[in-house]
Structures are given as structure tokens and as C-alpha cells.
C-alpha positions as CSV (number, residue, x, y, z in Angstrom):
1,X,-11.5,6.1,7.3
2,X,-13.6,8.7,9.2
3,X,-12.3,12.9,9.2
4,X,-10.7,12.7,12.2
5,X,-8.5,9.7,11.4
6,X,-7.8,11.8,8.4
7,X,-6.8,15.0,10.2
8,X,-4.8,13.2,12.6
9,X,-3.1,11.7,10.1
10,X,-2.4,14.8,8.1
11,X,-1.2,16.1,11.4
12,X,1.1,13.2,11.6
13,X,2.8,14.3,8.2
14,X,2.8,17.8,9.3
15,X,5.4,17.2,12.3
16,X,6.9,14.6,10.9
17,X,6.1,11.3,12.9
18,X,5.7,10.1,9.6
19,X,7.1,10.6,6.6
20,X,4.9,9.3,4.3
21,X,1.1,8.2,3.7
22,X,-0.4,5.7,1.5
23,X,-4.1,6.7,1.0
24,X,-6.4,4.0,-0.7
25,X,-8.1,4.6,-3.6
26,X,-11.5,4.3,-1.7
27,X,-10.4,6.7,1.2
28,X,-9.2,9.2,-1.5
29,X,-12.5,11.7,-1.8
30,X,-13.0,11.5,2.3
31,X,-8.7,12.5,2.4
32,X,-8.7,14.8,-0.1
33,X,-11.8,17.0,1.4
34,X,-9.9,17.0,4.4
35,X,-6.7,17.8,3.3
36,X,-8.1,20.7,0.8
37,X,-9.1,22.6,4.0
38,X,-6.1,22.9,5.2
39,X,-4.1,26.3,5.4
40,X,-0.7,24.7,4.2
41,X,-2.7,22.6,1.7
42,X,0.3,23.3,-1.4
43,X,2.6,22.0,1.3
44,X,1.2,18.6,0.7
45,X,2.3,16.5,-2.6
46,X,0.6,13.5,-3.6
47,X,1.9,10.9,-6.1
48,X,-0.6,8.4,-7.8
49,X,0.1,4.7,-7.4
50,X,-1.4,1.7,-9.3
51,X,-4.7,0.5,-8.4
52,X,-6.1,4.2,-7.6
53,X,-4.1,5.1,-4.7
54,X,-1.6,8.0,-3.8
55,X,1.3,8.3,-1.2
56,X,1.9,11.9,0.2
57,X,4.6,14.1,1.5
58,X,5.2,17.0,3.0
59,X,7.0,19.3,1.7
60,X,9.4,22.0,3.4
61,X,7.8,24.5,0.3
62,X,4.8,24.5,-0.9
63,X,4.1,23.6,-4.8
64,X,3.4,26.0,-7.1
């Protein structure tokens, strides 16, 4: 996983082409820098997994 993988995929999430994203537990730091930077960052919900890794969603609302 490189940033612009990552941004394209957040993108992806964004419009909805996909609904959700399994990030691996090694790509997590590299996602998570990306994702932080984001304006609609609270938008974003991510759900741990076993083994280290966490699915996202998008969220109409943003978390509080």
C-alpha cells in the first residue's frame, strides 16, 4: 500500500463505489495517516477485526 492507493481508496468509500474496506494490520499506520488528513475524517468509522485489522464505513454523519 502506497498514499495514493490509500486516498483513492478513501475516495472510493467517500462516493460509494464501495461500501466497505478491510485495511490489514500492516497497512494500518500508512491508512490511518491518510485518512486523519482528511476534512470529513469523523465521517469515517473503523471496526477492529482479529489479527490486527479494521473494516471501514462511511458514515452519512460524522461520529462524535
Amino acid at each position: 500500500m502506497n498514499e495514493a492507493w490509500a486516498v483513492q481508496k478513501i475516495n472510493e468509500l467517500r462516493n460509494g463505489v464501495i461500501s466497505e474496506l478491510l485495511v490489514k494490520k500492516e497497512d494500518f499506520l500508512l491508512f490511518r495517516s491518510v485518512l486523519i488528513q482528511q476534512p470529513d475524517f469523523k465521517q469515517f468509522r473503523g471496526i477492529a477485526q482479529r489479527g490486527g485489522h479494521v473494516l471501514y464505513h462511511y458514515m452519512d454523519t460524522p461520529r462524535s
